[in-house]
N, C-alpha and C positions, 0 to 999 in steps of 0.2 A: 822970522819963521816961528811961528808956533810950536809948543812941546811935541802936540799932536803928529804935527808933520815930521819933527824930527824921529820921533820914538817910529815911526810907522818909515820913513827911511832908512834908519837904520836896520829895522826886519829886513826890510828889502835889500840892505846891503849883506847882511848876512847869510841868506838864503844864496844868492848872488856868488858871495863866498864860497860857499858850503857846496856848491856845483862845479864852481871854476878847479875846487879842488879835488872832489870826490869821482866828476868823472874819468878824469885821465888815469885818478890812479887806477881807477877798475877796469878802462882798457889796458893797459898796461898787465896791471894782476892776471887778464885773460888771454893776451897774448903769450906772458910766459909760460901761463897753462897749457895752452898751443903745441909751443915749442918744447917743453916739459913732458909731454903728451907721445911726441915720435921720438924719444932717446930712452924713454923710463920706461918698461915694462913691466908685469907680472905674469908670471906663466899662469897659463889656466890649470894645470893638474897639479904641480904642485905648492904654487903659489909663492914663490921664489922670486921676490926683487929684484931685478939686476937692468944694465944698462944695455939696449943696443948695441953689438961689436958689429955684426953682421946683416945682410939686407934680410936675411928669411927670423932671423929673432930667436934661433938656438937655445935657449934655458940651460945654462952650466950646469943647474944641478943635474935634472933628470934627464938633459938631452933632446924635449922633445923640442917640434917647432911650433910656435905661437903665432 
C-alpha cells in the first residue's frame, strides 16, 4: 500500500469516526431537549423558572397560567 493510499484512508477513517460519533450524541442532545421542553417552563409575565406540577402550568410565583 502506498503512503498515498494509506494517509487518504485514514481521513476517510476519521471522518467515518467523527459521524459514527457525533451524530447519536446530537440525537440524543435533542431528544433531552424534547423532554426538557414539557417539565421546564418559564412563565411569560414574570419570567419565573419553575418545573411543571400541574397540566395547566400554574407559575408559583405570580399565579398566573402559562
Amino acid at each position: 500500500m502506498p503512503p498515498s493510499d494509506f494517509f487518504a484512508l485514514l481521513v476517510y477513517l476519521g471522518l467515518l469516526l467523527t459521524i459514527c460519533i457525533y451524530v447519536p450524541v446530537k440525537m440524543v442532545a435533542k431528544f433531552r431537549r424534547i423532554r426538557k421542553s414539557r417539565t421546564h417552563l418559564t412563565c411569560r409575565i414574570c419570567g419565573f423558572r419553575f418545573l411543571r406540577r400541574d397540566a395547566e402550568g400554574t407559575c408559583p410565583h405570580c399565579q398566573s397560567r402559562n
